[in-house]
N, C-alpha and C positions, 0 to 999 in steps of 0.2 A: 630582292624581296618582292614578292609580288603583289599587285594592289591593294589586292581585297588587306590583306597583313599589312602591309604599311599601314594603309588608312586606322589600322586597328590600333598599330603601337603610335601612329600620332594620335588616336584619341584616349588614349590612357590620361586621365585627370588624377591630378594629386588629390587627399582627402582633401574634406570641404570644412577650410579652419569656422568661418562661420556657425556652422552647425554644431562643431566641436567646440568651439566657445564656450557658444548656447548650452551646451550638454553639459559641459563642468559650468559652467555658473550653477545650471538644476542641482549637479549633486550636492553643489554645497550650500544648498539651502534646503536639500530634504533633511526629513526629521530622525535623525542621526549624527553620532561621530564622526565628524571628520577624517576620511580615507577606512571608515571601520568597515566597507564591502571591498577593502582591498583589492585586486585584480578584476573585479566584476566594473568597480567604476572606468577603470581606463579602457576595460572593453566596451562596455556603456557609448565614452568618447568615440574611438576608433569605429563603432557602428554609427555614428551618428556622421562622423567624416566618411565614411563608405557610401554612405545612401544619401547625404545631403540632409540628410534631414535630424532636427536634434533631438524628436522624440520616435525613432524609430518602431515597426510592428513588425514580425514576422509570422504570417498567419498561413503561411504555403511552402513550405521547408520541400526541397527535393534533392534526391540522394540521385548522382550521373557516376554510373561504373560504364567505367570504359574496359572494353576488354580484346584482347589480342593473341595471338601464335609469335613465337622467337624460335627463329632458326637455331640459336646457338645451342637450346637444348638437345642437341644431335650430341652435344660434347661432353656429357654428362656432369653437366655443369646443377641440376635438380634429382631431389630423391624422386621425382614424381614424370614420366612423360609429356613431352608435348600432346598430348590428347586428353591431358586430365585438362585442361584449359574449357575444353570444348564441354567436358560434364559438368565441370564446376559452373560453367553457366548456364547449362539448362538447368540446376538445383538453383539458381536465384530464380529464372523465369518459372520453376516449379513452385516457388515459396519454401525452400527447405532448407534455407542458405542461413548465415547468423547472420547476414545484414538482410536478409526479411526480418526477421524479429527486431532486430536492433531499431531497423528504420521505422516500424510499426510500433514501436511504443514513441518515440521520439515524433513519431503523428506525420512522418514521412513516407511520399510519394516516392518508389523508385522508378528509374530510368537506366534499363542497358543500354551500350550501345555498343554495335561492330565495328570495329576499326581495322581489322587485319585479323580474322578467325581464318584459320585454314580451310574450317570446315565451313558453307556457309549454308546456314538455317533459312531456307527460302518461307517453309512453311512457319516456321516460328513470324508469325505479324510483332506481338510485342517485342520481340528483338530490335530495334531500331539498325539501319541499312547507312550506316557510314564508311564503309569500307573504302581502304585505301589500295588495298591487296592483301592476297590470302597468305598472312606472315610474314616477318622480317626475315630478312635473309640472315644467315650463321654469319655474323659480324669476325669468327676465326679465321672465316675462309673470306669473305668478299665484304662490302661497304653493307650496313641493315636495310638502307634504301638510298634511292637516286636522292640528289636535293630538292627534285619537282616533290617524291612523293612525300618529302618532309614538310614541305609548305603546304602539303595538300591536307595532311594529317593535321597539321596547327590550324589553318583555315577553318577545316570543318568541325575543330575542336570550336571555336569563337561561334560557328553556326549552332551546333548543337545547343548551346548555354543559351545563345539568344532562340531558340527556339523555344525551349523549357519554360526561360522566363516570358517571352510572348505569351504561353500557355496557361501564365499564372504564380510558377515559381519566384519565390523571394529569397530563398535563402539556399544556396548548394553547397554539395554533401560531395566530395570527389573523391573517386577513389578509382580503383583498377582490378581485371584479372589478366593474369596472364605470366603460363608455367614459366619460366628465364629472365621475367622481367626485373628480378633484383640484380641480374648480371649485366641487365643492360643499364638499372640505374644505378650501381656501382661504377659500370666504366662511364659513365656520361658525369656523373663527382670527380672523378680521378682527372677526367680532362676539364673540367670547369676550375677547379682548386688546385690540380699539379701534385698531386700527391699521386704514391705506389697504389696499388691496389691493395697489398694489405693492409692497407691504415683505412680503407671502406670497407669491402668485400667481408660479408658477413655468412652467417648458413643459411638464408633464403628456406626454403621448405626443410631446414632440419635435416641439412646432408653432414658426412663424418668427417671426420679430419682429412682422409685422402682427397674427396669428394671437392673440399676447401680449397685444401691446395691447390687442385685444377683449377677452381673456378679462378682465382690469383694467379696462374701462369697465363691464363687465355684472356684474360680480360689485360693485365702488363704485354703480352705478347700485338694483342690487336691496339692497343694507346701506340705502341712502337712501330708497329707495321705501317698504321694508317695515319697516323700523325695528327688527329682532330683538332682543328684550331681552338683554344679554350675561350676564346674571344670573342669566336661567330657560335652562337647555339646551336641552328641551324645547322654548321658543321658536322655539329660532334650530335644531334640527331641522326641524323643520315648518317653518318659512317658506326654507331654501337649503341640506338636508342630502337624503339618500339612504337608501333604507330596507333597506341594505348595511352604511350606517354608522349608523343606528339599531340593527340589529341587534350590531352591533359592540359598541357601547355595553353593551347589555343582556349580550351574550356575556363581556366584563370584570368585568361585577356578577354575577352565573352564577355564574364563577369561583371568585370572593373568599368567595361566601355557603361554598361547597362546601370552601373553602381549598385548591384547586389552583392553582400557580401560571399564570399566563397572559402569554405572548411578545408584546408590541407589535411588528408588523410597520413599516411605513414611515409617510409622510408621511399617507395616508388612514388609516390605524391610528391614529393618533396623533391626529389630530382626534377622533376618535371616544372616543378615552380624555382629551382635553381635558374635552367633554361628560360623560362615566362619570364624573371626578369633579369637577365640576359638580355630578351626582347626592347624589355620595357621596363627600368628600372624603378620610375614611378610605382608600377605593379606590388611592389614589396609591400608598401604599408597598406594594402588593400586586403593583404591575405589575412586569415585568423589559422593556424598550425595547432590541429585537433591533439596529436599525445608525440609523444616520445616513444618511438619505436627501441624495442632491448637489439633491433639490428647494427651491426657495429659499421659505426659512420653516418649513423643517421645525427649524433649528439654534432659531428663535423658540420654534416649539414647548415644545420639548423643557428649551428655558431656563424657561420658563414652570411646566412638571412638575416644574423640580430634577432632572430625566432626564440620566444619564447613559451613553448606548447601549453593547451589548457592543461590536459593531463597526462598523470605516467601510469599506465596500468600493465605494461609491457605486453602490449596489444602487438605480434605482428602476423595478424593474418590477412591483412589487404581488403579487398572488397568494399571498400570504402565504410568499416565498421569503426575503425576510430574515430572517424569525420563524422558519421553519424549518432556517435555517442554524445558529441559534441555539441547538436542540435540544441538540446534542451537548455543546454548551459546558456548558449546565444540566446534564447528567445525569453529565457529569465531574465539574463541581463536586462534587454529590451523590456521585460517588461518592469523590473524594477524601476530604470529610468524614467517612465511614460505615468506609472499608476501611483508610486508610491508619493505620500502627502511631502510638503512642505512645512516647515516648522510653524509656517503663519497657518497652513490649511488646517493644521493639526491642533490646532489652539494652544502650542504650546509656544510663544511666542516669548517668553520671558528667559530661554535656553537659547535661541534664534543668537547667531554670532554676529 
C-alpha cells in the first residue's frame, strides 16, 4: 500500500462519541415525544459523530460523479455500448441529466470527474482531469488494471473529496457513470462475500434474460480464472473493478479523514464502500447509504454493511441521483437538531421529562 493510502486508512477516526452524546442528550429534551422523529433522531446522532460536532450545519452539499469506460462491455454484457458513457456525461456537463435537476433542487453543487473515459474531453474545462487511464481493461480477458493503477484510482479518489471540501463542500453526494460498471460491481461483491454471481448480478441497463445470463457466466468465469483475494480490496479492484469505483472508494476515505459526512449512492456506490471498508473498517459508521436499489444483490450488500438505506424508491439509474435525493433529508435532520426549541425554550416546561 502506498503512503499517501496508508496515511489515509491510518487516519480514518471513529465517530466522535462526545458529540454524539451531546446530540441525544438535545434530542431528549427538545420539545417532543420521545423517539417520535424516529430514524431522523439517530441520523441527527451519526452526523453529529461524523463531524464532531453535536449541533451540526450543512450549508454547501456537493454531489462528486465519478465517471469511467469498462472493457468488459466488448462482452455484451449492457443493452447500451461503451460509448453511451461518454454521452451520458456530456448530458450532466450539458445540464440535461436527472441529476442536474435532482442536485438543483436539493441546492447542490455538482462535480464530474474523469477517472478512466476512453474518450478524453481536453476541451471540456468543467470535466475535472483525474484520470487514471483510458478504461479498464475487459476483466474476461486480462486483470481491469495493474495494482499501481488501483492505488492510483483510490488515491486520487481521497484527492478529489479533499479538494471539493477545501473548496467549500460539507456534505457529498457520490455517485458514478459508467456503461459495465454493474458488472464490475457485481464481481467485486461476489469476491468480497464468496457467493456465485447469480445471487448479485442483476440487469444493469435493463438487459434480457439471455443478455443475464452472459453477464453471470463471465463475471463466475473471471472470480475463477483470476482468483481475487476477498481479503485484499485492492486485489479484487485491480483484477474486476473500475477506476470510477476505485475512485469512489478513495472519495469515502477523503471524506471520513476530513469528517464530512458522505451519501452512498446505489448498487455501484455500494460496492465501492464494500472495498472503502475493506480499507478501513472504522469507515462504515461514517457512511449514511442514500435508497435501496431494485438491483438484485444490492439488499446483500447492504446486509453485509449493517446498512440501513434512507430510502426505497427503486431508483437504479446511478449518476449519483439517489445520494442526492438524499441531500435534503441530511440537511433537515441537521437542521432539526440545531434549531428546534427545548421543552424549557418553549415554555412548556411542565411536559419536560
Amino acid at each position: 500500500m502506498q503512503t499517501y493510502l496508508a496515511q489515509a486508512h491510518a487516519g480514518i477516526a471513529p465517530l466522535h462519541r462526545p458529540s454524539m452524546d451531546t446530540a441525544l442528550a438535545r434530542h431528549g429534551h427538545l420539545a417532543k415525544a420521545p423517539g417520535s422523529l424516529g430514524r431522523l433522531e439517530a441520523l441527527g446522532v451519526q452526523l453529529a459523530g461524523i463531524t464532531a460536532n453535536p449541533r451540526p450545519k450543512f450549508k454547501a452539499p456537493a454531489v462528486l460523479v465519478l465517471v469511467a469506460d469498462h472493457g468488459v462491455t466488448a462482452q455484451g454484457v449492457s443493452s447500451y455500448p461503451g460509448t453511451a458513457t461518454a454521452r451520458m456525461v456530456l448530458n450532466v456537463l450539458s445540464g440535461g441529466a436527472a441529476i442536474n435537476a435532482i442536485a438543483k433542487e436539493a441546492g447542490a453543487r455538482i462535480v464530474v470527474a474523469d477517472f478512466g473515459l476512453a474518450t478524453f474531453f481536453a476541451h471540456r474545462r468543467e470535466l475535472q482531469n483525474w484520470r487514471v487511464a483510458a478504461g479498464a481493461h475487459d476483466f474476461s480477458q486480462e486483470h481491469a488494471m495493474s495494482r499501481g493503477e488501483a492505488e492510483l484510482a483510490v488515491e486520487r479518489g481521497i484527492q478529489v473529496a479533499e479538494r471539493e471540501i477545501q473548496r467549500g463542500a460539507d456534505l457529498l453526494a457520490l455517485g458514478e457513470i459508467g456503461i459495465g460498471n454493474t458488472t464490475s460491481a457485481a464481481a467485486i461483491t461476489c469476491a468480497l462475500l464468496g457467493v456465485p454471481a447469480a445471487l448479485i448480478t442483476g440487469r444493469g441497463t435493463g438487459i434480457d434474460d439471455q443478455r443475464l445470463a452472459r453477464k453471470v457466466s463471465i463475471i463466475d468465469a473471471a472470480l475463477a480464472r483470476w482468483t481475487p483475494d476477498g481479503k485484499d480490496p485492492l486485489d479484487v479492484l485491480a483484477k474486476v473493478g473500475g477506476f470510477e469505483i476505485g475512485g469512489l472508494v478513495g472519495a469515502f476515505l477523503g471524506a471520513s479523514l476530513r469528517r464530512v459526512p458522505a451519501i452512498v449512492d446505489g448498487f455501484v456506490a455500494t460496492a465501492a464502500a464494500l472495498l472503502a471498508c475493506g480499507i478501513a473498517p472504522a469507515l462504515r459508521e461514517s457512511l449514511i447509504f442514500a435508497h435501496r436499489s431494485p438491483e438484485r444483490g444490492h439488499a446483500a450488500m447492504l446486509t453485509a454493511l449493517g446498512a440501513e438505506p434512507l430510502l426505497d424508491f427503486k431508483i437504479r439509474l446511478g449518476e449519483g441521483s439517489g445520494a442526492a435525493l438524499a441531500i435534503p433529508i441530511v440537511r433537515t435532520t441537521a437542521r432539526v437538531l440545531d434549531e428546534m426549541s427545548t421543552f424549557d425554550e418553549a415554555g412548556v416546561t411542565q411536559f419536560a421529562r
